[in-house]
C-alpha positions as CSV (number, residue, x, y, z in Angstrom):
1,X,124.9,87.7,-21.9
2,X,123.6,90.3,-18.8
3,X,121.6,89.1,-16.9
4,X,118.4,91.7,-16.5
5,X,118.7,93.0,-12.9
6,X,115.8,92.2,-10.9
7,X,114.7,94.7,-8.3
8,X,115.5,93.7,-4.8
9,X,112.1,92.8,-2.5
10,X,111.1,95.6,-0.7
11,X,108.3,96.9,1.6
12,X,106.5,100.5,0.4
13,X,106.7,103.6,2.6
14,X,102.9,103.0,3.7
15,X,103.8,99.2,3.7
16,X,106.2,99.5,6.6
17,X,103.6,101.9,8.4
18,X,101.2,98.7,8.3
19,X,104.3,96.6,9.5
20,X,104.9,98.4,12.7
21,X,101.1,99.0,12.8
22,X,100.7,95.4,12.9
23,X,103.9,94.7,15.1
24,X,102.2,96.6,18.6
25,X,100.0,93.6,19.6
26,X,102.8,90.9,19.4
27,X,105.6,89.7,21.5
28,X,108.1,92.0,22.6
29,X,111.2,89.7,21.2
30,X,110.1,89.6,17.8
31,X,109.1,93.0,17.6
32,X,112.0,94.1,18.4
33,X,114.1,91.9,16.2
34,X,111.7,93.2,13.2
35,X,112.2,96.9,14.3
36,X,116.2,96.5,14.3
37,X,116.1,95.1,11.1
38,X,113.7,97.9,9.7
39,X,115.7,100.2,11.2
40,X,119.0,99.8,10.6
41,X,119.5,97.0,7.5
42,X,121.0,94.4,9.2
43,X,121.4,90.7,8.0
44,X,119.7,87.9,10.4
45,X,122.9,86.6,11.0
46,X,124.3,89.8,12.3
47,X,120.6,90.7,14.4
48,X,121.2,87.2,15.6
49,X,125.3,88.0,16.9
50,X,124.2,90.8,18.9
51,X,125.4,91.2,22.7
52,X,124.0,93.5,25.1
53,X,127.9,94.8,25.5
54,X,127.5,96.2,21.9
55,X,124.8,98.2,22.7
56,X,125.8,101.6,23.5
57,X,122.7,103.4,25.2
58,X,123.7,106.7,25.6
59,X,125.1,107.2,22.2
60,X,122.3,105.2,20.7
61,X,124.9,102.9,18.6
62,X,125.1,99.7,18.2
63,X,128.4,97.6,16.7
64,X,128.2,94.6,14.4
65,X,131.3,92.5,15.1
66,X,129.9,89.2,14.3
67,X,127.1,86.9,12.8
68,X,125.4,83.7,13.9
69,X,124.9,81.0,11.6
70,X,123.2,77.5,11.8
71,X,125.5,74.7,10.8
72,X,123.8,70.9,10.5
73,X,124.9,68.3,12.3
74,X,127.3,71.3,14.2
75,X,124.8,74.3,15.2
76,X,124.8,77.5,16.2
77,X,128.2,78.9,15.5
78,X,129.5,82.5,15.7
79,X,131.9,83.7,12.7
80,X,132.9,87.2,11.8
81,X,130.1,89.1,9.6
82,X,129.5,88.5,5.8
83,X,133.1,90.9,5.0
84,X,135.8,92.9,6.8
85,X,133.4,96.3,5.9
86,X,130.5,94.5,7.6
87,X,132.3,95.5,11.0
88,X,130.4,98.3,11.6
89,X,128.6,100.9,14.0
90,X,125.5,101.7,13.3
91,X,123.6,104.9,14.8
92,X,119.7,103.9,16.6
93,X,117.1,105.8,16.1
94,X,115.8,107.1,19.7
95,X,112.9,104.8,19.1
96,X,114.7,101.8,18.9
97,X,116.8,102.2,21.9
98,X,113.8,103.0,24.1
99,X,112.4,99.6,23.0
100,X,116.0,98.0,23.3
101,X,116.0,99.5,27.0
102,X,112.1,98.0,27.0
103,X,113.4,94.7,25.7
104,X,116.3,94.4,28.1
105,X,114.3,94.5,31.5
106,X,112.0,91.9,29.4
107,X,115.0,89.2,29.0
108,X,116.0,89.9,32.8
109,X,112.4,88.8,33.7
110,X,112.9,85.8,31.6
111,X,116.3,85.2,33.3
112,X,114.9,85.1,36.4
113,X,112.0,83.0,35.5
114,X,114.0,80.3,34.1
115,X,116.3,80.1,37.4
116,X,118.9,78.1,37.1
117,X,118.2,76.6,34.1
118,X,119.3,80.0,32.1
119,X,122.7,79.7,30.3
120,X,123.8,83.2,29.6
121,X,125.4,83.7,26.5
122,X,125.5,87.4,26.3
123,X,122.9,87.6,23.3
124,X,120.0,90.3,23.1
125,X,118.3,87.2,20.8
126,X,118.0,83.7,22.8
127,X,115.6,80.6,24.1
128,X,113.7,80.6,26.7
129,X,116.9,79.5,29.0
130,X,119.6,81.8,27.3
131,X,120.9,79.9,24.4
132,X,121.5,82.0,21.2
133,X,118.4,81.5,18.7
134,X,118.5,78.9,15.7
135,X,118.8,81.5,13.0
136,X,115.6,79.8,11.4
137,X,113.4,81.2,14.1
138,X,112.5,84.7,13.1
139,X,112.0,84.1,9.4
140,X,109.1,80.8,10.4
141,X,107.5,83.2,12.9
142,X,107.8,86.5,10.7
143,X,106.0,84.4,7.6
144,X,103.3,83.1,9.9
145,X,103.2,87.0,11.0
146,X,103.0,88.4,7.7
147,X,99.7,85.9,6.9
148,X,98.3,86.6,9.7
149,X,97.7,90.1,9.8
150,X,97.2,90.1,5.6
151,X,100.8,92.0,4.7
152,X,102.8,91.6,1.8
153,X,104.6,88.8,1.2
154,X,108.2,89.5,1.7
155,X,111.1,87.6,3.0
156,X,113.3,89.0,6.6
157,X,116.2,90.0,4.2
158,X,113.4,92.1,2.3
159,X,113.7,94.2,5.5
160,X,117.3,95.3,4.9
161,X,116.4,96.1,1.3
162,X,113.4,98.1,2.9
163,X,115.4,100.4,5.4
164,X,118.0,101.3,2.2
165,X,114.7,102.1,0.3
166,X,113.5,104.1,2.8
167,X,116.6,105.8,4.0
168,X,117.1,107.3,0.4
């Protein structure tokens, strides 16, 4: 037998207003993780891969070649994203870039502050000495977000759903 098709989790129009409403007052690296993922549908894993070299500023694009995945007793590993068409560019909205150039003089603060201690991996998403992020990190602080300022309940990959929503 089908199985009945459930509609994928997704934020409303006014919904992700409130989002980005409620995104202005917190840090700058989860913001901007949340406004990449709004923005352009991308999986954690393949937020979580992103190096500054595939950032293109002046053309406002961005390429996904790869995903970052927690494995236990292993860890962080990078593998190629979730299938061959997930090798991708993707165009930035001018908004995004700004607060990708915003975010970038941010992490080169951090850099500095962590001295010798910071173990450059080439990520735009990392601890506070450079390592790449445990992919568990976002999704713990975005449900803590989401409680706090009284949004809807919906998961990070609810994000990617959102921006296909929104985009059509």
């Amino acid at each position: 037998p089908k199985m009945e098709q459930k509609e994928a989790a997704h934020l409303e129009e006014d919904q992700a207003a409130a989002l980005l409403d409620a995104l202005e007052d917190e840090p700058i690296q989860y913001r901007t993780m949340v406004y990449l993922l709004l923005f352009t549908g991308l999986r954690k894993g393949e937020l979580l891969g992103l190096e500054w070299q595939d950032i293109d500023f002046d053309r406002g694009l961005m390429q996904v070649l790869r995903s970052s995945q927690y494995i236990p007793k292993v860890g962080i590993i990078t593998k190629a994203p979730k299938n061959k068409k997930s090798q991708r560019a993707i165009k930035m909205p001018n908004s995004v870039v700004d607060m990708l150039r915003e975010y970038r003089v941010w992490q080169a603060e951090q850099r500095l502050l962590a001295g010798d201690r910071w173990e450059d991996c080439g990520r735009l998403f990392t601890t506070w000495d450079g390592h790449p992020m445990h992919p568990d990190t976002l999704p713990r602080w975005f449900d803590k977000f989401l409680k706090r300022r009284g949004l809807p309940d919906i998961n990070i990959h609810g994000l990617r759903h959102t921006c296909a929503s929104l985009m059509i």
